[in-house]
C-alpha positions as CSV (number, residue, x, y, z in Angstrom):
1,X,-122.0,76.2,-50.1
2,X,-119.2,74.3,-50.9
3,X,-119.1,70.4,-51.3
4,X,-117.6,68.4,-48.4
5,X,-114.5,66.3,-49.1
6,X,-115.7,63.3,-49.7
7,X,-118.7,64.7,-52.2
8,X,-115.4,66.2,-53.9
9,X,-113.7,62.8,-53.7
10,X,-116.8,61.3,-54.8
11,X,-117.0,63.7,-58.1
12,X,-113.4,63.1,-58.3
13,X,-114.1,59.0,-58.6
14,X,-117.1,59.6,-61.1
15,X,-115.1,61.5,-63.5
16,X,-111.7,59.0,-63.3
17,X,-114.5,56.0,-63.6
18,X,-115.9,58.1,-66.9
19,X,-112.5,58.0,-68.5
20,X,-111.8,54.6,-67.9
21,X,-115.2,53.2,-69.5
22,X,-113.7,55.1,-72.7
23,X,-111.1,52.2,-73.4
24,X,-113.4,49.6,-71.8
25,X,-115.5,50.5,-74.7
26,X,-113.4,50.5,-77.4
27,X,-112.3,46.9,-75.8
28,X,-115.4,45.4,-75.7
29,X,-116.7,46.3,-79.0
30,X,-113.3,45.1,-81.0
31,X,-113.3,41.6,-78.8
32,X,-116.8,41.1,-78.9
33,X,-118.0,37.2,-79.8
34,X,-119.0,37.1,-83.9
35,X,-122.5,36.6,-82.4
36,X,-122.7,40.0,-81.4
37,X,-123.8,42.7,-83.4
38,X,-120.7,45.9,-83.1
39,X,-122.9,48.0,-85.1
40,X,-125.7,47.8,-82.6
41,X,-122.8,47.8,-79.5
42,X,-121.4,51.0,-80.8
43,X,-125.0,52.6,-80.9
44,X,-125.9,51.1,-77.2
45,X,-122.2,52.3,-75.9
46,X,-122.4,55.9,-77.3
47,X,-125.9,56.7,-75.7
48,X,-124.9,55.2,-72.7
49,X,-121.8,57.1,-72.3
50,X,-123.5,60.2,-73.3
51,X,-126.4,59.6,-70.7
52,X,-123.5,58.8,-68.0
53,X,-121.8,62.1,-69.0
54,X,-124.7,63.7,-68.5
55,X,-125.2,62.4,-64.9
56,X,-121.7,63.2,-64.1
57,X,-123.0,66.9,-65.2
58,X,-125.8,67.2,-63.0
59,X,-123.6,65.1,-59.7
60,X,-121.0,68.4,-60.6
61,X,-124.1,70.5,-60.2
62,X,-125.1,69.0,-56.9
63,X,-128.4,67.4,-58.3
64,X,-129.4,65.4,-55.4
65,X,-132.1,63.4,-57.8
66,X,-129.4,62.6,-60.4
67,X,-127.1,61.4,-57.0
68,X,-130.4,59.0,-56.8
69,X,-130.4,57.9,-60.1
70,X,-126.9,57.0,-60.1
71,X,-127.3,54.6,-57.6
72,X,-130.2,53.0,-58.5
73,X,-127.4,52.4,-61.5
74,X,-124.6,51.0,-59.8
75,X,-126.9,48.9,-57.3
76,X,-128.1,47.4,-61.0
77,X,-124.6,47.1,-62.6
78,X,-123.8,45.4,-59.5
79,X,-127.2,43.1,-59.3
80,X,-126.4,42.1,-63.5
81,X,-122.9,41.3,-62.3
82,X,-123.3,39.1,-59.9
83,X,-126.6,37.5,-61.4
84,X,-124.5,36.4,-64.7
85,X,-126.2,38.4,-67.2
86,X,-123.5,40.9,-67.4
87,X,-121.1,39.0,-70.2
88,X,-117.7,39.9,-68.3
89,X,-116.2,36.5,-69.8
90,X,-116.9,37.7,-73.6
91,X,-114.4,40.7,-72.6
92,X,-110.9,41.1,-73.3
93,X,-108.7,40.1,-70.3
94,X,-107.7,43.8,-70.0
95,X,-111.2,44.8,-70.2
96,X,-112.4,42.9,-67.7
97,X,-109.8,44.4,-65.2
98,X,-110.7,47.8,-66.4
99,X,-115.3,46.9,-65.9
100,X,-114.3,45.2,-62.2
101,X,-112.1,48.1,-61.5
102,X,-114.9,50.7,-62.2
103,X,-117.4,48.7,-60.4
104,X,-115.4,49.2,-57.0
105,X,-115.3,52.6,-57.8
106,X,-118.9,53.1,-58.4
107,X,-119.7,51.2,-55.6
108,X,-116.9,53.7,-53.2
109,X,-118.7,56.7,-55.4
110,X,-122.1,56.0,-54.1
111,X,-121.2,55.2,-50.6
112,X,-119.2,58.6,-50.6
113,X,-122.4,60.4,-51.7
114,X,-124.5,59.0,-49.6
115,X,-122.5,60.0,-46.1
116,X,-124.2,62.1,-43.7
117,X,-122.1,65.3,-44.6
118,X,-123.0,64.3,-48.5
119,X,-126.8,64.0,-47.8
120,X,-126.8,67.9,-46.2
121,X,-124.7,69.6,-49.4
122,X,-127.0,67.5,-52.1
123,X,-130.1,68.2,-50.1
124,X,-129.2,72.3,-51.0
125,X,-130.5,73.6,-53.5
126,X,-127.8,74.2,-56.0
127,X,-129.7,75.5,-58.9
128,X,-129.6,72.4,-61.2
């Protein structure tokens, strides 16, 4: 069965978002406040950009519990941001473009997945 447009438009998103974290990171670890540790902020940033990658894996696959698990993400990224414990104003001005640019396209990814045509093609068993 093939994936609906927007599911397509949706993976499409995920995988533009993916890229863009790549100079977000390098961004926030060079203009990071002396107080933080870049050692430990590499660490964090690798194994969270592997455990994205992998998510973006299994939402290629049509895993409808990794679809899950991806918005239970963005709904936190999104509750962090607006609660203030997200440190946007340590980032570099061009970072902070790039982390409010990929939070509108999280938010347009998991409304995309979770459209009535989306909910049938990730309720299929795909083999994941």
């Amino acid at each position: 069965m093939s994936a609906p447009k927007n599911v397509k438009l949706g993976l499409m998103l995920f995988l533009a978002n993916f890229l863009i974290g790549i100079p977000s990171i390098f961004l926030q670890i060079n203009y990071a406040p002396p107080e933080l540790n870049r050692t430990v902020m590499s660490i964090g940033s690798v194994i969270l950009f592997l455990m994205l990658g992998f998510i973006g894996y299994k939402l290629f696959r049509g895993s409808n519990l990794f679809r899950k698990i991806n918005a239970l993400l963005v709904i936190g990224g999104v509750v962090l941001t607006i609660t203030g414990v997200t440190a946007v104003k340590h980032y570099h001005p061009a970072g902070v473009y790039l982390y409010w640019l990929g939070q509108v396209i999280s938010i347009s990814i998991v409304i995309l997945f979770f459209t009535p045509s989306a909910n049938i093609w990730f309720e299929v068993d795909h083999n994941v």
